[in-house]
C-alpha positions as a Markdown table, in Angstrom:
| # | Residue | x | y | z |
|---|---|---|---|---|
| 1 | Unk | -35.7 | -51.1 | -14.2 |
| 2 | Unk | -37.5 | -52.3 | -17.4 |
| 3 | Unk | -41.1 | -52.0 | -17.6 |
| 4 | Unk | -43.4 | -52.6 | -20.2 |
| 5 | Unk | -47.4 | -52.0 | -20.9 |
| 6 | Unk | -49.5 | -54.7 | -21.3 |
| 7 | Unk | -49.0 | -58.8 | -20.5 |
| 8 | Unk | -48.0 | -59.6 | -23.5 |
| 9 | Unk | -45.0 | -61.8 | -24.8 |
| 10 | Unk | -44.1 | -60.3 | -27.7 |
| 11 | Unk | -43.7 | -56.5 | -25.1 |
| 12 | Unk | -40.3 | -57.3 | -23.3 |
| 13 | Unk | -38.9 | -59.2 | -26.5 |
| 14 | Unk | -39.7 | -55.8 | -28.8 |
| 15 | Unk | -38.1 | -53.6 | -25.4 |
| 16 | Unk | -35.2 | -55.3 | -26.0 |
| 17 | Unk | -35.3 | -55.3 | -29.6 |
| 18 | Unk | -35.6 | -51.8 | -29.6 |
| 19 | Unk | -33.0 | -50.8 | -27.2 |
| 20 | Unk | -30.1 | -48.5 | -28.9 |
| 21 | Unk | -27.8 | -48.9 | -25.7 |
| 22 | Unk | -26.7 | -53.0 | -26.7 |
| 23 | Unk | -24.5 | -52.7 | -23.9 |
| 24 | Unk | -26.7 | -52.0 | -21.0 |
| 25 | Unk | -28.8 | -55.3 | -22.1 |
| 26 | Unk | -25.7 | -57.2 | -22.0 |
| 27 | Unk | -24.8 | -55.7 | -18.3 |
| 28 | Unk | -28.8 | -56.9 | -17.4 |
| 29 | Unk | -27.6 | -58.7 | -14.0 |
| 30 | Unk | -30.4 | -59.5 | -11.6 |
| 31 | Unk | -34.1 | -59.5 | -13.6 |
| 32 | Unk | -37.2 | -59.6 | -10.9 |
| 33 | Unk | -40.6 | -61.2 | -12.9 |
| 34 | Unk | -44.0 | -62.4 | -11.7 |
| 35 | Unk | -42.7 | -65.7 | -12.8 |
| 36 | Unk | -45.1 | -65.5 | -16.1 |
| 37 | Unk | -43.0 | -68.0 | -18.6 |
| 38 | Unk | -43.0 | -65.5 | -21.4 |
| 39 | Unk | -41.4 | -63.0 | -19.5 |
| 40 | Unk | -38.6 | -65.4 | -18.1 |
| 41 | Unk | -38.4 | -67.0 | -22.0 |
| 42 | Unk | -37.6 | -63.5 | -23.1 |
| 43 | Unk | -35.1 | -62.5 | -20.7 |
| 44 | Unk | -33.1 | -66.1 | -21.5 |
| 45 | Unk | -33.1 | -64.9 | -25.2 |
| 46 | Unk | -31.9 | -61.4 | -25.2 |
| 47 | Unk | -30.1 | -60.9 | -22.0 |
| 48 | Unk | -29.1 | -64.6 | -21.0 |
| 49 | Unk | -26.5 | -63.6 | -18.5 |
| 50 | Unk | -29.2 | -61.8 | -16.2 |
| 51 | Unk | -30.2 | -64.0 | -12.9 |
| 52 | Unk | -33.7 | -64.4 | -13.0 |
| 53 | Unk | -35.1 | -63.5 | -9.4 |
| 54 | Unk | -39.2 | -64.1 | -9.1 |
| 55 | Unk | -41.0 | -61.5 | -6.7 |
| 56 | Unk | -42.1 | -62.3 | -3.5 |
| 57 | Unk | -45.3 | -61.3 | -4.0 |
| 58 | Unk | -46.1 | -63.8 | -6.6 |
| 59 | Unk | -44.1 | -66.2 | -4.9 |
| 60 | Unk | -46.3 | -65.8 | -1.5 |
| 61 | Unk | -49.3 | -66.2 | -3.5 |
| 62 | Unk | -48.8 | -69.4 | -4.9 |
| 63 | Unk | -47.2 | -71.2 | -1.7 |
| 64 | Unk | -50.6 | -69.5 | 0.0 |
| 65 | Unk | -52.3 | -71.5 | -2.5 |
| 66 | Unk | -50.8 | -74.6 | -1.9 |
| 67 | Unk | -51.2 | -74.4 | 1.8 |
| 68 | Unk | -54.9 | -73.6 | 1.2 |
| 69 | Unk | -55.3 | -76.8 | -0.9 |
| 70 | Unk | -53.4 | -78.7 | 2.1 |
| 71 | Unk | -55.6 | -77.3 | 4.5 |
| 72 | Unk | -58.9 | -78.2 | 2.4 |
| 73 | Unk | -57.9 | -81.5 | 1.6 |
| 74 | Unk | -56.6 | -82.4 | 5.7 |
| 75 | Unk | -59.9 | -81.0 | 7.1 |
| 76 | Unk | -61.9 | -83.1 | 4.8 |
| 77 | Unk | -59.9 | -85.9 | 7.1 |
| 78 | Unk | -61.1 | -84.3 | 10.4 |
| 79 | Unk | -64.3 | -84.9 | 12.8 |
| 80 | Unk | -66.6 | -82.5 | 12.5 |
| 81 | Unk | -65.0 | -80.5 | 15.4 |
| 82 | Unk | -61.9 | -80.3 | 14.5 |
| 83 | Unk | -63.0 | -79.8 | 11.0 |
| 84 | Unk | -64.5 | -76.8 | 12.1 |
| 85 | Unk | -61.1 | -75.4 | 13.8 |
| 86 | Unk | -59.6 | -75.9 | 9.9 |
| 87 | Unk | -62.4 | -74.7 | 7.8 |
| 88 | Unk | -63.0 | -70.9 | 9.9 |
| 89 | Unk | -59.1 | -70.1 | 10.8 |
| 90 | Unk | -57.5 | -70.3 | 6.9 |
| 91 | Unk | -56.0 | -66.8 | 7.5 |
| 92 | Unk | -54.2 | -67.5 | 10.6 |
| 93 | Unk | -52.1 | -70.3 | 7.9 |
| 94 | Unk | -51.9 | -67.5 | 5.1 |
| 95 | Unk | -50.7 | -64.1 | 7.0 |
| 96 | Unk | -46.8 | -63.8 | 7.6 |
| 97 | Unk | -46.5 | -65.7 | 11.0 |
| 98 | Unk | -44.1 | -62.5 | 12.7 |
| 99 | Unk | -47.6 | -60.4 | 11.7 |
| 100 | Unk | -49.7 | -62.6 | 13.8 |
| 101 | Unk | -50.9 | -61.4 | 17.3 |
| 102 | Unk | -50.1 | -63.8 | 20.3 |
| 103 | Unk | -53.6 | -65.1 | 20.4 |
| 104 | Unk | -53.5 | -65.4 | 16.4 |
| 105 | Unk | -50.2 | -67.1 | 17.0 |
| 106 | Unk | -51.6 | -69.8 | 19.6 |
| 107 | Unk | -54.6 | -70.5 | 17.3 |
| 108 | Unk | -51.8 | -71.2 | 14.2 |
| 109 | Unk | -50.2 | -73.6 | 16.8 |
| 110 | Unk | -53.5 | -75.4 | 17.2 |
| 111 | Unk | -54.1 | -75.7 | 13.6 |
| 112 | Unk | -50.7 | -77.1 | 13.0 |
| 113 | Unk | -51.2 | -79.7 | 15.6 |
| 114 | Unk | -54.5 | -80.9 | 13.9 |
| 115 | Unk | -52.4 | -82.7 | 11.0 |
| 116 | Unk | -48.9 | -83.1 | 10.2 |
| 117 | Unk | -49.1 | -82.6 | 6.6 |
| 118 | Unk | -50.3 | -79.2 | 7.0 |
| 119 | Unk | -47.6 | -78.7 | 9.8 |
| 120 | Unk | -45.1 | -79.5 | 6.9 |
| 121 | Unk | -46.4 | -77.4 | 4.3 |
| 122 | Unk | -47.0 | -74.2 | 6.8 |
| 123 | Unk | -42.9 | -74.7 | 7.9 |
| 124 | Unk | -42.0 | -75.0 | 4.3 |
| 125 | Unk | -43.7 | -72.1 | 2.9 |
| 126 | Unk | -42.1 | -70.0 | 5.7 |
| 127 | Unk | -38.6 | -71.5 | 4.8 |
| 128 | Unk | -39.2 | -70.4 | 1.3 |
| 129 | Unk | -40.1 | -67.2 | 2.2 |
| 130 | Unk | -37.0 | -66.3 | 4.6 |
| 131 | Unk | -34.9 | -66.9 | 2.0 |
| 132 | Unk | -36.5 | -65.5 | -1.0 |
């Protein structure tokens, strides 16, 4: 595990830089980032043989934004009642779907119904996860 202080670019480039074991940055294999560029640019130049594997975490956040954008932009389509349904229930699109109660799970059902582009964004962001 490599970890360095600070967000800067120039950290993980002078880690590596500095290491006196060449050999254990050439046996780098699997190299987990917050999918900030600098870090991944870094990695490419002084271990390029490591796989580059993003977190979930960061990965969950972005397709969360996405969906959210989705959401905003489909209930701007909607009647004012449906709109409603949309605008007050974001979480029920956001939270892990398995983490949802029964009730929660019914509501996310409802949602989805209300417009097929959101239906395919919500599926896609939980095939992405399953398999990151």
């Amino acid at each position: 595990m490599i970890a360095t202080k600070g967000r800067n670019s120039n950290n993980l480039s002078t880690y590596f830089k500095t290491r006196k074991d060449e050999d254990a940055q050439k046996k780098l294999k699997p190299a987990s980032i917050d999918m900030w560029e600098p870090y991944e640019k870094a990695i490419k130049r002084h271990a390029p043989q490591a796989e580059i594997e993003y977190d979930k975490l960061h990965i969950n956040r972005n397709l969360n934004t996405c969906i959210d954008a989705v959401r905003r932009e489909q209930q701007h389509q909607l009647e004012e009642e449906n709109r409603r349904i949309l605008k007050r229930k974001p979480f029920h699109l956001l939270k892990g779907q398995e983490r949802l109660k029964p009730e929660q799970q019914q509501t996310l059902q409802e949602l989805l119904a209300q417009k097929q582009p959101l239906h395919t964004a919500y599926l896609l962001k939980e095939q992405i996860l399953q398999h990151s």
